[in-house]
C-alpha positions, 0 to 999 in steps of 0.5 A: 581691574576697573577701567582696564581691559584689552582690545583687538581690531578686527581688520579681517572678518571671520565666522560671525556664526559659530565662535566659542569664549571660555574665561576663568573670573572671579569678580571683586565687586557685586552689585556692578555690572561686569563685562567679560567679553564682546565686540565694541558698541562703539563701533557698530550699536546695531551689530554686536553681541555682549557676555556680561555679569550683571549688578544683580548676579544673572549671567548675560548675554545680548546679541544685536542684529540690524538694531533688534535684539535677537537674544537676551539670555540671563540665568535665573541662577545668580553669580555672586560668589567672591570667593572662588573663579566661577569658568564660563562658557559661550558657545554660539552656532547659528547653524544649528537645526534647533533654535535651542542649540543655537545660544549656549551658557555654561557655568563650571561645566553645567548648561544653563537651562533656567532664564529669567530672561530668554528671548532667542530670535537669532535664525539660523544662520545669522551673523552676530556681529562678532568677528565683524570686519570693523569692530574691535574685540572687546575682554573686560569692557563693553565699549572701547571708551570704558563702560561696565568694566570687569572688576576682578580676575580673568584667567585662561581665556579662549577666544575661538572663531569657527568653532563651536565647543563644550565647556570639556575641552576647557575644564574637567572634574578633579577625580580627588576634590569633585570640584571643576578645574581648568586644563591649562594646555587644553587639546582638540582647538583649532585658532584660525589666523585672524581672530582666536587667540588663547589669553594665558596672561603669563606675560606682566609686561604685555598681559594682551599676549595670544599664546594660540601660536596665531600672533593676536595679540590684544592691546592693553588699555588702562592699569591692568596688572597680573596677579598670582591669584588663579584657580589653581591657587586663590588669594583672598580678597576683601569683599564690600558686603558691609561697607557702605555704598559711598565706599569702594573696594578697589583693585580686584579686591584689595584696596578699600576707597574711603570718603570724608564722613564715613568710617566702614570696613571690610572683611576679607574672603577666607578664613583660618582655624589654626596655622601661622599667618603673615599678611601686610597693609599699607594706607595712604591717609595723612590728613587730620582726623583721618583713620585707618584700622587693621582688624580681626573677626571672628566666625563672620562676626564683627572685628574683634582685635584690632590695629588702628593708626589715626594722627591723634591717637592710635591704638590696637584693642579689643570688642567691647561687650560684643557690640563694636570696637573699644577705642579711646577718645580721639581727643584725649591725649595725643599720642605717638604709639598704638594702644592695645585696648583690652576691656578698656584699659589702655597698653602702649603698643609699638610705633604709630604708622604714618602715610604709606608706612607698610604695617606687617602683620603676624597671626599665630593659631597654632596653639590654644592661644593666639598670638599676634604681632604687628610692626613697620617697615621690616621691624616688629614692634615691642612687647607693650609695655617692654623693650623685647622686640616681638619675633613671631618665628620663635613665638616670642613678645607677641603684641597681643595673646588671647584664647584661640577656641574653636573659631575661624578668624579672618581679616579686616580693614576698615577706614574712616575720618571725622572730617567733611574736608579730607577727601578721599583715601585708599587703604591697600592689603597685601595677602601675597599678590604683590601689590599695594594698590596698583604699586608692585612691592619693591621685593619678592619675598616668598613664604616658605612654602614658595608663595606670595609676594611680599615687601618684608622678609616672612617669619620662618613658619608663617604663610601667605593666606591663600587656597594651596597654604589653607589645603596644608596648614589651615 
């Protein structure tokens, strides 16, 4: 998460020369700069080494000895993927013979053999600054003061000083899918005393925890916070690939930064052909003339239905001729419930949301016609035009029907504001990690396949969207 990461002084030096980082991460972000791992800059700027994501994708790591740069490794290959945990391996061992095995990456088990950049000058031997008497040991910042912080999710992390090993003690290929896993209790490590730990994050209350049976805890600074999405099972975000830059995806991916004069959206991650879907939204806009909309896209398309709540008028429509969303003028009439707009003819929808009010969502694919339900804090909305409160667990008084086909739908939000004065605002979207924002939900509602957290109680049949729910009903 940004400006968060954990921290750990080096009061005892160890093996500066033969170490081993391997991390599950998955970014948020892309064109910013992601530290993964390194010793503090702040403490010795002539001695430290630095495993980073950089802004344009490439892979990175930099060693300083006595001021020089002895190694500067960036891939060729470009990491830029939202979607999934990519499991990065450093092995470093300055003893080694040939230079060449001195500095090695990995990325889900594979060797990086291909550098944009590749100066190696690291002789044998050398230290690297690392596990320095003196500096502290950085995961997700290159400096204690903040500086390239990870955006995203760091999992089953090993920090091990002494020793020098390949990315299979840490992963394996799954005999089943071929896709490259973690080991969640891996065997053969040895922690020293001083300096390895094995960040599990297990623990909300002290994610700095070392489970190596060593005590090297970490110290957590800023407003970090654990999250159910792992490798094992994914959640999706939404991704900034569309927005502008003014805008910012915020929270490891689950809150969208708007400023004044700027209307942009975001699509999330992952998208479903058929299934039942629950997901919730919760934003914090109250000034005049401010918006926010809940929407859904198609094929990687643009939004084609949607939920908007603005003070002046809020509605929930559909694409109109292909080309953007159908809304009705802002300043029209003023009214108190959402509209659905279907080929530009207004029906009044629901309740209009206010700030920090929580809209629960409802997508139903499993038939040839999609349904779809919106409400707020715990009660669904009325069919338009009727008194029938919707229930999605039986299919009944949907908000809004229409032909399913072939598609893969997917979700997206977007905010704006017809202002230059409103300032900023953050509209957060709760897949099942339990957070709007950095504000844990206040209860723990399960789907009924036992996943996700959620403020409202999930329909009987609807799911979190996630991996493990996509793998079954998706």
């Amino acid at each position: 998460m940004a400006n968060s990461f954990l921290k750990r002084e080096v009061s005892t030096g160890t093996n500066q020369k033969t170490w081993t980082v391997s991390a599950w991460i998955k970014m948020s972000r892309t064109g910013v700069s992601h530290t993964i791992f390194g010793s503090d800059v702040q403490d010795d700027g002539s001695n430290y080494g630095s495993l980073s994501i950089e802004a344009d994708g490439l892979l990175k790591f930099i060693n300083l000895q006595g001021g020089s740069l002895v190694t500067n490794f960036q891939s060729n290959r470009k990491l830029l993927d939202l979607t999934s945990f990519y499991h990065i391996v450093l092995r470093v061992d300055t003893t080694q013979g040939s230079a060449g095995d001195r500095i090695r990456l990995y990325v889900n088990g594979i060797q990086e053999t291909s550098w944009a950049y590749s100066t190696n000058s690291a002789s044998q031997n050398a230290d690297t600054g690392v596990f320095k008497s003196g500096n502290a040991t950085l995961v997700g910042t290159r400096i204690s003061t903040g500086g390239n912080n990870f955006e995203g999710n760091i999992a089953h992390m090993h920090i091990i000083s002494g020793q020098s090993h390949p990315p299979s003690v840490f992963g394996e290929t799954d005999s089943l899918t071929n896709e490259w896993k973690p080991k969640l209790n891996p065997t053969g490590i040895t922690y020293d005393s001083a300096n390895s730990a094995f960040l599990k994050f297990e623990n909300a209350g002290a994610l700095g925890t070392d489970s190596s049976g060593q005590s090297n805890t970490f110290a957590v600074n800023g407003n970090l916070k654990q999250s159910n999405s792992t490798p094992s099972n994914l959640f999706p975000i939404i991704h900034d690939f569309e927005i502008q830059h003014t805008n910012k995806i915020l929270n490891a991916g689950t809150s969208l930064l708007s400023y004044a004069n700027n209307t942009n959206g975001a699509n999330c991650t992952m998208m479903v052909a058929k299934g039942k879907w629950y997901w919730e939204v919760k934003s914090e806009t109250d000034a005049t003339n401010e918006s926010y909309a809940i929407q859904l896209y198609k094929n990687g398309s643009h939004a084609a239905y949607m939920w908007r709540f603005d003070p002046n008028n809020s509605q929930v429509g559909r694409i109109a001729n292909g080309s953007g969303i159908t809304y009705l003028p802002n300043n029209t009439t003023t009214n108190s419930a959402p509209k659905f707009i279907f080929e530009n003819s207004a029906t009044n929808y629901g309740v209009a949301a206010t700030a920090n009010d929580i809209v629960m969502c409802a997508l139903d694919l499993s038939g040839a016609t999609a349904k779809l339900w919106f409400g707020k804090n715990g009660t669904w909305h009325n069919a338009p035009g009727g008194s029938n409160v919707g229930v999605p667990h039986t299919g009944a008084y949907p908000g809004l029907s229409f032909a399913k086909g072939d598609d893969f739908w997917g979700i997206n939000i977007s905010s704006g504001s017809n202002a230059a004065n409103n300032g900023e605002r953050d509209t957060h979207i709760n897949f099942g990690t339990g957070f709007f924002g950095t504000v844990a939900v206040a209860s723990a509602n399960e789907d009924d396949n036992g996943v996700g957290i959620f403020e409202y109680d999930v329909p009987a049949g609807f799911y979190a969207i996630c991996t493990k729910n996509i793998k079954s009903y998706g």
